[in-house]
C-alpha positions as CSV (number, residue, x, y, z in Angstrom):
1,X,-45.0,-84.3,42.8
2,X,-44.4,-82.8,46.1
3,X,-41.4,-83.1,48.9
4,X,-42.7,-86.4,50.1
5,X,-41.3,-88.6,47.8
6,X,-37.8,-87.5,49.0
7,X,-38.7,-87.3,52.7
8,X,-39.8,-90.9,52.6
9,X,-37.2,-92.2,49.9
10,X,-34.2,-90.7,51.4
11,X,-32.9,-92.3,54.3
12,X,-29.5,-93.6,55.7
13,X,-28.3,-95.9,58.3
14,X,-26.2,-94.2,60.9
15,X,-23.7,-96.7,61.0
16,X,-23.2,-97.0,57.0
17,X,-19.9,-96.7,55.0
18,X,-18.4,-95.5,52.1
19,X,-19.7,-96.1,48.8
20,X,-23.0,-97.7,51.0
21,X,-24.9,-94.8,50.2
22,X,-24.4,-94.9,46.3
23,X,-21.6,-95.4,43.6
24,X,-22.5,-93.7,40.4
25,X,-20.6,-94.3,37.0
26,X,-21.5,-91.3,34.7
27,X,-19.8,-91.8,31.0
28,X,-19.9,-88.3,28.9
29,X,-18.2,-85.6,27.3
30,X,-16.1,-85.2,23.8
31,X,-14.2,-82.6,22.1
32,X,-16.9,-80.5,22.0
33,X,-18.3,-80.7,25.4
34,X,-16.6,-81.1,28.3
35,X,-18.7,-79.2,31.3
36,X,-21.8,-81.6,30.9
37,X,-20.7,-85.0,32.9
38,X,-18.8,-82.4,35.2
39,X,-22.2,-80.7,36.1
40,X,-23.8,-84.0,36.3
41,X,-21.5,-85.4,38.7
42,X,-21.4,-82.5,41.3
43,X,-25.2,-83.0,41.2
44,X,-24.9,-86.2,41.9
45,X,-22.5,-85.7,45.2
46,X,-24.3,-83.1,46.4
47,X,-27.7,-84.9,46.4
48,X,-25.9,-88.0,48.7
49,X,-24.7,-90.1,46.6
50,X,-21.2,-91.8,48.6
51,X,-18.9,-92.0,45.3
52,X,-19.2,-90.2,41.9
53,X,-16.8,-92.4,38.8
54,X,-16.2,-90.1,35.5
55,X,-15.5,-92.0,32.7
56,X,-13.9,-89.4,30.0
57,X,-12.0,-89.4,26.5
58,X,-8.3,-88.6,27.2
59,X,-8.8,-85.2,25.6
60,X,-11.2,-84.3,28.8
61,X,-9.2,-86.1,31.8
62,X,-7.2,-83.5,33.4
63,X,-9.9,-81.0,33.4
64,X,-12.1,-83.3,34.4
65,X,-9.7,-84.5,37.2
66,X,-8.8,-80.8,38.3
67,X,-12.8,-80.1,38.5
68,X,-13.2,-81.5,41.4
69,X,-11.3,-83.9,43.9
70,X,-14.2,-85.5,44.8
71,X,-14.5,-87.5,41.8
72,X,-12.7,-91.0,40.9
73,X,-11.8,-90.2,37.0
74,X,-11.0,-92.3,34.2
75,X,-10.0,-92.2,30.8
76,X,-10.5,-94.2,27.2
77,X,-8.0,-93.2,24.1
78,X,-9.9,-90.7,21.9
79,X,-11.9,-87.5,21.9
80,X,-15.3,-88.5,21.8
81,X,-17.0,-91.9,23.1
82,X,-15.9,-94.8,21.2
83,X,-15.4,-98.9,21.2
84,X,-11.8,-97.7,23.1
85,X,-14.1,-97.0,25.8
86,X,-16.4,-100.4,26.0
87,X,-14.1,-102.4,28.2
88,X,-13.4,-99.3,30.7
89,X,-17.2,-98.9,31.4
90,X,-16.9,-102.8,31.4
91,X,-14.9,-102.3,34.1
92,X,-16.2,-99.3,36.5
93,X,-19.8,-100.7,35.9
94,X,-18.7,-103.7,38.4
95,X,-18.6,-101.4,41.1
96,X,-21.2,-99.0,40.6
97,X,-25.1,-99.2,41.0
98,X,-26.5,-97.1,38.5
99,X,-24.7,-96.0,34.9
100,X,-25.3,-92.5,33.5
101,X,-24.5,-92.1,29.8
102,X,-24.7,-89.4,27.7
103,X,-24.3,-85.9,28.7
104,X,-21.7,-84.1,26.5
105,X,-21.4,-87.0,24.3
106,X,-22.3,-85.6,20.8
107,X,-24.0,-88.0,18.0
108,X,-20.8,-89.6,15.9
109,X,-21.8,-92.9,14.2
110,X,-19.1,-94.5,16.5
111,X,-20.6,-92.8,19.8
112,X,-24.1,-94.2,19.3
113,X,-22.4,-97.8,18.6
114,X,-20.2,-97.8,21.8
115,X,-23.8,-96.1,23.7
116,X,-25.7,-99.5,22.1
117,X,-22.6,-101.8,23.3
118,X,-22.6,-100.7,26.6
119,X,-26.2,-100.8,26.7
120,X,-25.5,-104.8,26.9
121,X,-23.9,-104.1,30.5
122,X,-27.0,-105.8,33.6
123,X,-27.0,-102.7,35.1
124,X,-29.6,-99.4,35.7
125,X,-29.2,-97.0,33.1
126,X,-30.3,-93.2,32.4
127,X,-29.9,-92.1,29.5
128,X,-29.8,-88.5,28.6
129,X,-28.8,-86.3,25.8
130,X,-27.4,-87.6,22.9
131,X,-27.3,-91.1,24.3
132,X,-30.9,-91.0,23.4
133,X,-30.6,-91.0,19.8
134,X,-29.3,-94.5,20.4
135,X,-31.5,-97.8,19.7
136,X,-33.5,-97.6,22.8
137,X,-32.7,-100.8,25.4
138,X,-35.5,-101.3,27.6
139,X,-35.6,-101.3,31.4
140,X,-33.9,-97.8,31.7
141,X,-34.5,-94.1,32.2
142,X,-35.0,-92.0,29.9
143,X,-34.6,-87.9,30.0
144,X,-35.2,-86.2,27.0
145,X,-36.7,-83.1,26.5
146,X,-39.7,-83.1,23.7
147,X,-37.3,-82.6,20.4
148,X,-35.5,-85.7,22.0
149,X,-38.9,-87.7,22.9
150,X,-39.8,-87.3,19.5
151,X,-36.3,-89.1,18.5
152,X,-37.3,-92.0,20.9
153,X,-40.4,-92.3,20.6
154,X,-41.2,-91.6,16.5
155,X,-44.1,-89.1,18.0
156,X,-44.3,-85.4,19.0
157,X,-45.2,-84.1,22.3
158,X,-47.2,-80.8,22.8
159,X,-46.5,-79.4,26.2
160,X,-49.5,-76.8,25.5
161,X,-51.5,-80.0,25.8
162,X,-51.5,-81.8,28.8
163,X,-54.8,-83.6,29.1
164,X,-55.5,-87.7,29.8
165,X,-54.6,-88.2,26.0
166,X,-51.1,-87.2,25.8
167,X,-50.2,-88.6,29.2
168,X,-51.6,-91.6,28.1
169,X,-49.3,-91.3,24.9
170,X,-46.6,-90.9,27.3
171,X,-47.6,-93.8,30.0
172,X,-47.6,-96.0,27.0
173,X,-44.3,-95.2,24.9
174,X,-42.9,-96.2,28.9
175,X,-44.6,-99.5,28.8
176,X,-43.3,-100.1,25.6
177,X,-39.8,-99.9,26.5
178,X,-40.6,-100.8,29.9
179,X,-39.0,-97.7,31.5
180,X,-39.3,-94.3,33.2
181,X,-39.5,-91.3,31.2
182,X,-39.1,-88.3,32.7
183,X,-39.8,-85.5,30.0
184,X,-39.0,-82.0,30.5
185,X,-40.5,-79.2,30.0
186,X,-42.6,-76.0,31.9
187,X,-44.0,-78.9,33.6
188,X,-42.0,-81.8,34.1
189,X,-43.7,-85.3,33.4
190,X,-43.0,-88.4,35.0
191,X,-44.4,-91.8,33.6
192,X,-43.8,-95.6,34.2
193,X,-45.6,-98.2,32.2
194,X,-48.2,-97.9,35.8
195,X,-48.6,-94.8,36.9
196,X,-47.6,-90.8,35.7
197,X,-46.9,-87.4,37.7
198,X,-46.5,-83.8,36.8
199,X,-43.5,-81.5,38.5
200,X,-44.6,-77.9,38.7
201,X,-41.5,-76.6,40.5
202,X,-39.2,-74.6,38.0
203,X,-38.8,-71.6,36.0
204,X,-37.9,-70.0,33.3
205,X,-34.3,-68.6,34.0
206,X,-33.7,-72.9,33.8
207,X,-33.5,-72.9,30.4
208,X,-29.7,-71.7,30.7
209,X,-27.3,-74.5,29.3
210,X,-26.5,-77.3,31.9
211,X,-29.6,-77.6,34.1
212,X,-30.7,-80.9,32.1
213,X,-27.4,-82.7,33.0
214,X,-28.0,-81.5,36.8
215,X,-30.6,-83.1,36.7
216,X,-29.9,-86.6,34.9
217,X,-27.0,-86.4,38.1
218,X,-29.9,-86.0,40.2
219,X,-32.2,-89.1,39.3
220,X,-28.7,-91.5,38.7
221,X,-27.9,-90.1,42.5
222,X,-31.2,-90.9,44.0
223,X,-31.7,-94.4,42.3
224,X,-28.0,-95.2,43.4
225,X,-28.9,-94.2,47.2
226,X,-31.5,-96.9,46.7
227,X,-35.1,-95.2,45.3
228,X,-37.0,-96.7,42.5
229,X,-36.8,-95.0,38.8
230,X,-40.3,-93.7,39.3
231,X,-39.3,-91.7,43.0
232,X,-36.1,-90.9,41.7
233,X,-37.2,-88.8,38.4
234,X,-40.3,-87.5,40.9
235,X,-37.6,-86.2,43.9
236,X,-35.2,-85.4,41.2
237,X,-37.5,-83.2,39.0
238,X,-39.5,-81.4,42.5
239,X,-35.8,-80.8,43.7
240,X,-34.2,-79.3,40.6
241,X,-37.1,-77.2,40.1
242,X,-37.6,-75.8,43.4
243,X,-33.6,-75.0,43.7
244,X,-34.3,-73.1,41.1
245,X,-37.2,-71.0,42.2
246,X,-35.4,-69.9,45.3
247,X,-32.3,-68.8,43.2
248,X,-34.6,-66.8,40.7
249,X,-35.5,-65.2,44.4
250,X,-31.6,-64.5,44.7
251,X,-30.6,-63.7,41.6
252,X,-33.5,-63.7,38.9
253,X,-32.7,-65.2,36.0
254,X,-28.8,-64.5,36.3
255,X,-28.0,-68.1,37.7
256,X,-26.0,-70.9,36.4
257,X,-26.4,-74.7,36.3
258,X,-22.8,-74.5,38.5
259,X,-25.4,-72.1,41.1
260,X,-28.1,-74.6,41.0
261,X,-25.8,-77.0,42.3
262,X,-24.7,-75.3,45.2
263,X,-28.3,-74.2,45.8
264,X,-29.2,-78.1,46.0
265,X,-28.2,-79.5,49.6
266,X,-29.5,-76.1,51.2
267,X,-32.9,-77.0,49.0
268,X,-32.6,-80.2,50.0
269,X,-32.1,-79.4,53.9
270,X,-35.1,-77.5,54.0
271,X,-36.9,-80.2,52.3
272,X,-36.0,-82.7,55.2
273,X,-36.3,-80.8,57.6
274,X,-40.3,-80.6,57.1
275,X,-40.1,-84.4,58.4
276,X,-38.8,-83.1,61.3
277,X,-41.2,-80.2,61.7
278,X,-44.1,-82.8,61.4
279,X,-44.1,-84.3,64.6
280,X,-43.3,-81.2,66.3
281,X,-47.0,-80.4,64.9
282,X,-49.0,-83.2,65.9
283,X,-47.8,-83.3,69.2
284,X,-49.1,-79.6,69.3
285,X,-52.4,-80.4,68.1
286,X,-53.3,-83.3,70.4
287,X,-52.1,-81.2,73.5
């Protein structure tokens, strides 16, 4: 994976409008966690995307709210993710592109069956966290890391082994469900039923808490702004990981997932700006 797949994917019309640019639902968070969706959604703004939704138990909304003005927030009666919430998601999910469910949730017998009824919804999904120790739908994305493959998938992944094999294994537990699983790790691993990548951008100091729900915001932004699941995990992973190596320049490993965050649209300027260096060096070549 390299910066082309964003320099090519991410483009928008001059004369475009609010919400044209990508409307992302994101539906997390419970008593226990309530930072996750929060973290997901500033990602999700400050890679592009026109209009972030939260949709929160009632025990999260006014920290939620008061995170951000930027986001539209909305509430279900409880404290964790339950059938309450169904017919809200019902709701936003009419005016949103792409639906990410799962970070903060927890596992409660009554989260996983609200996950599995809003699963029904025609829409785009990725599905991180605990969402993914829900029965599986097809046609989604799919972030775990390799503890949470193994829940999807039934088999292990070893990271210490990346050869033809086990990204074959990978390529075809994606053509199974008919999805895109990007699986994290040192390198990150990108595979559709077609095709696979590796991410090499990324270091260590990433394994602080909340850098795996920047990045689900990530890939929901980038499909939202228009990108296929493939491009979005690819741009996704390659920008996460590489706003992450120039903080460890900063700060070594003393950074937050709320700093990698505000490290993305400077990442992400330099990134584009390369197409615009491009040009510049062809037309020095051929004089």
């Amino acid at each position: 994976v390299g910066p082309g797949e964003l320099i090519v994917n991410l483009k928008r019309r001059k004369d475009s409008h609010k919400g044209e640019n990508g409307r992302v639902l994101i539906i997390g968070g419970s008593d226990l966690y309530y930072g996750a969706p929060i973290l997901s959604g500033l990602a999700a703004l400050r890679s592009g995307a026109d209009l972030v939704y939260l949709l929160v138990p009632e025990i999260n909304f006014e920290v939620t709210r008061n995170s951000s003005p930027d986001f539209i927030v909305r509430k279900y009666a409880g404290e964790y993710l339950n059938l309450n919430a169904v017919e809200n998601a019902r709701e936003l999910a009419r005016v949103c592109d792409v639906i990410l469910i799962g970070p903060g949730l927890g596992s409660r017998k009554e989260t996983l069956e609200a996950v599995e009824k809003i699963f029904e919804f025609e829409k785009t999904f990725v599905v991180d966290a605990d969402a993914i120790k829900a029965r599986p739908r097809k046609y989604a994305v799919y972030t775990p890391h390799a503890k949470e493959f193994e829940l999807l998938t039934g088999e292990p992944f070893n990271f210490s082994e990346l050869n033809s094999g086990n990204l074959e294994k990978l390529k075809k537990h994606a053509k199974r469900l008919n999805s895109t699983i990007l699986l994290k790790g040192k390198v990150d691993i990108i595979a559709s039923p077609e095709k696979t990548k590796l991410n090499i951008t990324g270091n260590e100091g990433m394994s602080v808490g909340g850098t795996g729900d920047v990045l689900a915001g990530l890939v929901a932004s980038f499909i939202a702004q228009g990108f296929s699941s493939f491009y979005a995990c690819c741009s996704a992973a390659f920008l996460n990981g590489l706003a992450g190596d120039e903080l460890l320049k900063k700060k070594s490993y003393g950074f937050t997932a709320s700093d990698l965050i505000e490290q993305i649209p400077f990442t992400l300027r330099k990134i584009l700006d390369l197409s615009l260096e491009r040009p510049k060096l062809k037309e020095r070549q051929s004089t």
